[in-house]
One Martini backbone bead per residue (centre of mass of N, CA, C, O) as a GRO file, in nm:
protein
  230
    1UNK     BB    1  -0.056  -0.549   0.603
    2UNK     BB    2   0.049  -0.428   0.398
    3UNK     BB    3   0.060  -0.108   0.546
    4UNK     BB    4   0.238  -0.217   0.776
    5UNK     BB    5   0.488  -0.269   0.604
    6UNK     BB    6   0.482   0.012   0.365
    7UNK     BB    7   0.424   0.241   0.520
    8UNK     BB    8   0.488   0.226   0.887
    9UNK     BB    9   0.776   0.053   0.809
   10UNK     BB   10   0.910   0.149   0.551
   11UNK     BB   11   0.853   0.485   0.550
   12UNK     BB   12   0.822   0.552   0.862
   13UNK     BB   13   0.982   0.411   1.067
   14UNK     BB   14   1.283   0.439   0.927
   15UNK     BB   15   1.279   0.743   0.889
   16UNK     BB   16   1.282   0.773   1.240
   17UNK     BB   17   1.545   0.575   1.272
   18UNK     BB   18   1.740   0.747   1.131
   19UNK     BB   19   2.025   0.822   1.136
   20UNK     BB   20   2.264   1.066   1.111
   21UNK     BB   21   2.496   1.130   0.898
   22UNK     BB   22   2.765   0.877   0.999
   23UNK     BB   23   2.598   0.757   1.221
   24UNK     BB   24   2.486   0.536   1.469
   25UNK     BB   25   2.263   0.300   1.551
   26UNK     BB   26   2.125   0.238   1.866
   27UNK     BB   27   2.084  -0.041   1.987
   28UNK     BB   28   1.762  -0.065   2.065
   29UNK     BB   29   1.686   0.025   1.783
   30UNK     BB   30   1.798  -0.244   1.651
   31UNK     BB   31   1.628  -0.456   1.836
   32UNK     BB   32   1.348  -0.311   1.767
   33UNK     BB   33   1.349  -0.349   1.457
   34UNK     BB   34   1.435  -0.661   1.429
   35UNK     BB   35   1.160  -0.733   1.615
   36UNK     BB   36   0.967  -0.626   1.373
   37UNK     BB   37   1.054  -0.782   1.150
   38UNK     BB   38   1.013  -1.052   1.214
   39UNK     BB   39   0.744  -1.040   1.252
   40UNK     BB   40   0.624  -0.963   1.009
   41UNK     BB   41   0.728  -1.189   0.842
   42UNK     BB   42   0.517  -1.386   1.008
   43UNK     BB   43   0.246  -1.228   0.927
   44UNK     BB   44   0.323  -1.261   0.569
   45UNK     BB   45   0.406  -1.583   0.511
   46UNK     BB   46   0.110  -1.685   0.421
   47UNK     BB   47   0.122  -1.479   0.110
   48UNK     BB   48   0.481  -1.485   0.160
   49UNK     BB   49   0.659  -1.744   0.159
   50UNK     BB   50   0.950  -1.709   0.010
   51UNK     BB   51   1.068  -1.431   0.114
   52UNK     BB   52   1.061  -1.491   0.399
   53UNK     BB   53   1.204  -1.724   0.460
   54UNK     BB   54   1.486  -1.602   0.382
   55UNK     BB   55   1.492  -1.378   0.554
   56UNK     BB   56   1.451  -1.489   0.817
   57UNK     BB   57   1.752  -1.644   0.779
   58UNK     BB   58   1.891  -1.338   0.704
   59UNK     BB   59   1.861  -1.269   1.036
   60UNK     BB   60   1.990  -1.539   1.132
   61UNK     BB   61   2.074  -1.802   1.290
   62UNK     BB   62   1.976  -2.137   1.203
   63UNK     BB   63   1.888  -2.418   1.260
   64UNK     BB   64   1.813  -2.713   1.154
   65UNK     BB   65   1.497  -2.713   1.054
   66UNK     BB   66   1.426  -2.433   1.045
   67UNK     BB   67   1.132  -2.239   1.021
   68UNK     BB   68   0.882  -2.002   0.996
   69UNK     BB   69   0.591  -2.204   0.989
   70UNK     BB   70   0.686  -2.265   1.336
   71UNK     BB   71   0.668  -2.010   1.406
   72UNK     BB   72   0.528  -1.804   1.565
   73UNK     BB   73   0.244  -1.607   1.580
   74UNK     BB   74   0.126  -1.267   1.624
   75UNK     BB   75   0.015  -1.117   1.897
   76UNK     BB   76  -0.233  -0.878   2.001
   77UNK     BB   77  -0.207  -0.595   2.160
   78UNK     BB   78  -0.156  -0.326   2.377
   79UNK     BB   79  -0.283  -0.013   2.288
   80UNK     BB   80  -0.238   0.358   2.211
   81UNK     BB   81  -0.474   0.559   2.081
   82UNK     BB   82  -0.365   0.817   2.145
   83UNK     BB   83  -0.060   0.752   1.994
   84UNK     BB   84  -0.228   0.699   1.697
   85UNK     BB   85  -0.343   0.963   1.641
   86UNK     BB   86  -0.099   1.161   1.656
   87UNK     BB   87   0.077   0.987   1.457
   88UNK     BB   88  -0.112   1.112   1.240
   89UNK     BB   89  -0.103   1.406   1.280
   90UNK     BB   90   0.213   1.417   1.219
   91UNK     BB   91   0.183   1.323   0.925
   92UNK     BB   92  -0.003   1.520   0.825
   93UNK     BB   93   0.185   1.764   0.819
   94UNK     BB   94   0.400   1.644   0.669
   95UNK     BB   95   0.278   1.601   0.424
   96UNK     BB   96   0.166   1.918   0.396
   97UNK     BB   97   0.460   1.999   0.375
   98UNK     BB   98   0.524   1.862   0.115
   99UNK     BB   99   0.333   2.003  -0.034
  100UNK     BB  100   0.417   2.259  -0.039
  101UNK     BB  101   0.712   2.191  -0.183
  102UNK     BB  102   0.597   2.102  -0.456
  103UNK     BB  103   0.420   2.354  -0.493
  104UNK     BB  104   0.685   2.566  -0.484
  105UNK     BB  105   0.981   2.426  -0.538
  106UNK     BB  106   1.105   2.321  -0.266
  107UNK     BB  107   1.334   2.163  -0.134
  108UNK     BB  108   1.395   1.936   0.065
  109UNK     BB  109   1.662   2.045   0.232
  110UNK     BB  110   1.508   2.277   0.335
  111UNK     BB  111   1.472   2.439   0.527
  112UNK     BB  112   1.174   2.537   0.779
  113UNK     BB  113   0.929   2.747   0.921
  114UNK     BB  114   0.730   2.656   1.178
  115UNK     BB  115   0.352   2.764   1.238
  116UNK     BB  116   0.145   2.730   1.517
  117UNK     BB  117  -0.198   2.728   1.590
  118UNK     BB  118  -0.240   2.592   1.911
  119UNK     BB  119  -0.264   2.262   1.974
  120UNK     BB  120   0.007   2.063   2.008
  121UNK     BB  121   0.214   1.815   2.069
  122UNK     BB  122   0.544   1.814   2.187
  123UNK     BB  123   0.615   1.486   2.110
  124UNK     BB  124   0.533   1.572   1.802
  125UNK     BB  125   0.781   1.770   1.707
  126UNK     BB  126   1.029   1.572   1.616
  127UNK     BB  127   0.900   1.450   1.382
  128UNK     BB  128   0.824   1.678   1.183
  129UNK     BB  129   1.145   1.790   1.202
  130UNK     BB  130   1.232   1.558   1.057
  131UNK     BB  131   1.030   1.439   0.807
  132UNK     BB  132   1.057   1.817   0.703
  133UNK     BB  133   1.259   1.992   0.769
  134UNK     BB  134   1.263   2.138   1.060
  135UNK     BB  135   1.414   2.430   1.236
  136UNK     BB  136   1.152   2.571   1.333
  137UNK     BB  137   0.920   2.639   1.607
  138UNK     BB  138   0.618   2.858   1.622
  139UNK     BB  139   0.385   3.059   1.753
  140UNK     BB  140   0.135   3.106   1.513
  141UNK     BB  141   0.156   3.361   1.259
  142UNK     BB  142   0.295   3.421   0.979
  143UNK     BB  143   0.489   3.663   0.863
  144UNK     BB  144   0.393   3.748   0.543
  145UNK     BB  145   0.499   3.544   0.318
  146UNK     BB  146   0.279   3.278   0.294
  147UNK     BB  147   0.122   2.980   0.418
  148UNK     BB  148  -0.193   2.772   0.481
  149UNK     BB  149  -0.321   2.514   0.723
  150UNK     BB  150  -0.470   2.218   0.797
  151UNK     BB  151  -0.459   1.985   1.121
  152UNK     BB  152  -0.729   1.940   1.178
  153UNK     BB  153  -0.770   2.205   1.399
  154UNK     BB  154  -0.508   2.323   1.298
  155UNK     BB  155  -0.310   2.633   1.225
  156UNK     BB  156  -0.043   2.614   0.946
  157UNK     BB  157   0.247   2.809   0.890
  158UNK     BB  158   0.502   2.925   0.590
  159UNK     BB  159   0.739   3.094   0.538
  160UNK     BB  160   0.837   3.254   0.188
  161UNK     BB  161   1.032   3.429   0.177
  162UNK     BB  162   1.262   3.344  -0.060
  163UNK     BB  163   1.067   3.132  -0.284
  164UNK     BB  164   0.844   3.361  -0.402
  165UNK     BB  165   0.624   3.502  -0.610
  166UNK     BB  166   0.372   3.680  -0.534
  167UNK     BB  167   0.206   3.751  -0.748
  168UNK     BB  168   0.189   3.437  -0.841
  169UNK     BB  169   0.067   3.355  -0.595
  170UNK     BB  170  -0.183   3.533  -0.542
  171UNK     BB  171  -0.357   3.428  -0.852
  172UNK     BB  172  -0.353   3.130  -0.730
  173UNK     BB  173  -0.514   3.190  -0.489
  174UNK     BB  174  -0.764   3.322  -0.602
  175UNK     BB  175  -0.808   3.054  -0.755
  176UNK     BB  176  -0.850   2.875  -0.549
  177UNK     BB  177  -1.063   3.053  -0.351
  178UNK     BB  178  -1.281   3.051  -0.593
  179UNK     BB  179  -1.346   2.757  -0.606
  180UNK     BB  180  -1.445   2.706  -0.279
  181UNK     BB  181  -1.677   2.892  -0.299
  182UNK     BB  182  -1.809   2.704  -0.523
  183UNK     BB  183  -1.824   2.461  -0.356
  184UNK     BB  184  -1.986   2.569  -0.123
  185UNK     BB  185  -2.256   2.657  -0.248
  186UNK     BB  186  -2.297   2.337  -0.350
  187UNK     BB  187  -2.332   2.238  -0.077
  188UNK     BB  188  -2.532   2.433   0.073
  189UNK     BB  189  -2.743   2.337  -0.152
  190UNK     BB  190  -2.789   2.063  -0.052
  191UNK     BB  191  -2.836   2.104   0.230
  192UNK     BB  192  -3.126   2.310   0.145
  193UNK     BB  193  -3.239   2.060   0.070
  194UNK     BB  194  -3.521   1.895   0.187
  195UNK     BB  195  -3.518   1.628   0.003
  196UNK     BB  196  -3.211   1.580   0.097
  197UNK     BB  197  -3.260   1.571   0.400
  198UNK     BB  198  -3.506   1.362   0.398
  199UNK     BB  199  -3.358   1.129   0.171
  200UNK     BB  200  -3.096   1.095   0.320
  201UNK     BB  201  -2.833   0.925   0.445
  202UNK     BB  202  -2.690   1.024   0.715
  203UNK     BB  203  -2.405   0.942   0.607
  204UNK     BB  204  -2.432   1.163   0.371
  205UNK     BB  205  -2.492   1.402   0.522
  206UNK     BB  206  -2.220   1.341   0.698
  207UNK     BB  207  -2.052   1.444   0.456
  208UNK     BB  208  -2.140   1.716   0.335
  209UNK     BB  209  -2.050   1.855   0.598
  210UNK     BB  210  -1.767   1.802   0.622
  211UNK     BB  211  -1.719   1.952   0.361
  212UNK     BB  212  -1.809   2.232   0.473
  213UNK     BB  213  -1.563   2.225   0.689
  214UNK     BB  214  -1.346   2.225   0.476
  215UNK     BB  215  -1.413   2.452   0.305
  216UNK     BB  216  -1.397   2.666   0.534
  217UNK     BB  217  -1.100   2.604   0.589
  218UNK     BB  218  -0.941   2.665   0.350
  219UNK     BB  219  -1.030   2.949   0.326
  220UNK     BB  220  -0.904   3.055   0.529
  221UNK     BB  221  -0.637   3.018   0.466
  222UNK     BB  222  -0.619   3.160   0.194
  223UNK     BB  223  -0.712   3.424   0.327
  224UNK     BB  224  -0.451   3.414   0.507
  225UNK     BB  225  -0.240   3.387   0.266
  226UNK     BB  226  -0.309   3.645   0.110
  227UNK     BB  227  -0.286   3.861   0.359
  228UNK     BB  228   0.034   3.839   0.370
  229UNK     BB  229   0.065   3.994   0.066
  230UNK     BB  230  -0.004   4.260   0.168
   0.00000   0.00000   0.00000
């Protein structure tokens, strides 16, 4: 419940239906947003009784002895599992964009140009760009002085011309991809030693494969963006 009140409506879902600065936010969006949040309300109001009870009052008249204690509680509905997936996937790239800036020291305001190699569902790209301040999106990858990360299966990178000192862009990388390439060996030793993958949980085992598989994606990336530096 949390999650879904902090996270989802509160973080996420509020930040893509505020309108742009100036405009007023379209009908349709204003009472899908507030019966969302009645709802809401009354799903944590066993939790949070009275600051509950209060908000649910100053959102509508309520008759004489209207309580929300007596309000229907919110029943589970039918989801689009393919939909909350793919919403995932372009949370994920937001995060990865805004790690960008915040590791380059680049302004939240300033627009960025993103590059996809790959498939992303082009419903999901209207998210990326109002999220992350992308003005524009184009297929492939960044040439020159970029960064590269991984979204999924997806490699997405950002042109940095004009944001970052190369040399030192250039030793941050080197020194992060020998890094990895050490977590890699330490990584493959465990997987080639016969005693533990003979008597580990499988669930560990497929633990330590994951590790393999982010850790050969990273190395790619940042030795796609050390290339982009020469």
């Amino acid at each position: 419940i949390y999650k879904l009140f902090w996270d989802d409506y509160c973080s996420w879902y509020l930040e893509l239906v505020k309108p742009a600065f100036g405009t007023a936010v379209d009908g349709d969006t204003y009472r899908a947003t507030v019966e969302f949040f009645d709802k809401l309300l009354r799903l944590i109001h066993p939790v949070m009784p009275f600051i509950t009870e209060e908000l649910w009052h100053a959102m509508a008249q309520r008759g004489e002895g209207e309580t929300i204690m007596l309000a229907p509680t919110p029943k589970a509905a039918a989801y689009n599992t393919d939909l909350l997936n793919g919403f995932d996937l372009a949370k994920e790239a937001v995060m990865a964009i805004r790690g960008v800036r915040a590791q380059k020291q680049i302004s939240p305001k300033q627009p960025l140009e993103l590059h996809i190699e790959g498939e992303f569902s082009p419903e999901l790209l209207p998210i990326v760009c109002k999220a992350a301040n992308i003005s524009n999106i184009l297929d492939g990858t960044a040439s020159g002085a970029s960064v590269s990360f991984i979204v999924g299966t997806i490699k997405m990178s950002i042109p940095l011309d004009g944001f970052i000192d190369s040399s030192e862009e250039k030793a941050k990388l080197e020194s992060e991809l020998e890094h990895q390439r050490k977590f890699l060996v330490s990584v493959r030793a465990k997987l080639s030693n016969e005693k533990f993958v003979a008597h580990a949980p499988a669930a560990v085992i497929e633990v330590e494969r994951k590790k393999e598989a982010d850790a050969l994606a990273r190395i790619e990336a940042l030795e796609a963006s050390l290339a982009s530096l020469k």
